[in-house]
N, C-alpha and C positions, 0 to 999 in steps of 0.2 A: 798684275794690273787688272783694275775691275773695266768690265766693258757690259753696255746696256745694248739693246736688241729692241725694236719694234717688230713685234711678230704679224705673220700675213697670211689671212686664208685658215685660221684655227681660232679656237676659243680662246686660247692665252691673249692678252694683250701685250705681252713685252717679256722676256730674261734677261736678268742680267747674270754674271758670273765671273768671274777671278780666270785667269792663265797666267799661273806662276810655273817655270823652268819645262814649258810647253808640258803638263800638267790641268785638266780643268780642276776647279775648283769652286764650292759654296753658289751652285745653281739654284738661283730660285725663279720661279713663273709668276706673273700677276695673271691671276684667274687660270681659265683651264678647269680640266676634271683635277681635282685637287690631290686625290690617293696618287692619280696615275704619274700627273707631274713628280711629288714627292718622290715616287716610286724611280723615274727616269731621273732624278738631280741625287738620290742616293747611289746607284747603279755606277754615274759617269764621275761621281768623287773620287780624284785622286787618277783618273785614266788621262795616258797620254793624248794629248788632242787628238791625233790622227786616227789615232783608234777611234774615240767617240764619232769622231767624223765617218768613217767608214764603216760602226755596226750601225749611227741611227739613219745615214744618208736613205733617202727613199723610202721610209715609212711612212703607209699613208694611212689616215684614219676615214674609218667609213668610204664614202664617195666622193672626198677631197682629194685633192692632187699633192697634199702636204699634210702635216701631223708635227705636232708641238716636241717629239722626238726629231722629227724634218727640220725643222728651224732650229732647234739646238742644234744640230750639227751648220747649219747656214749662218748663223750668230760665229759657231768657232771659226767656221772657215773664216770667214769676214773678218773676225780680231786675230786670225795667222795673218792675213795679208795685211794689216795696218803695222 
């Protein structure tokens, strides 16, 4: 099932991403550092949610309290709970 993200507090504008048989899949970011995101939506293909969720929970970038690996994991939790 595809599910969309407004991101908060990072460069990204929004993720969206697949969670098929609790599985992430086909993450892509609008805007962002662009290497970096690519880099975090290849990494998290094909990883079980809970894992994604618990390597990127609490990354933070620079002297933000969140990081666009932060919200991906905040995006998954949020389409577990729906």
């Amino acid at each position: 099932m595809a599910y969309q993200y407004r991101t908060k507090g990072v460069c990204s504008r929004g993720i969206t991403f697949d969670l098929e048989d609790g599985c992430v899949h086909n993450v892509r970011f609008e805007g962002g550092c662009s290497g970096n995101t690519q880099g975090v939506a290849a990494l998290v293909e094909g990883m079980e949610a809970h894992d994604a969720i618990r390597r990127l929970s609490g990354i933070r970038c620079g002297f933000k309290n969140t990081s666009c690996p932060d919200q991906l994991a905040i995006a998954i939790r949020e389409a577990l709970e729906k």
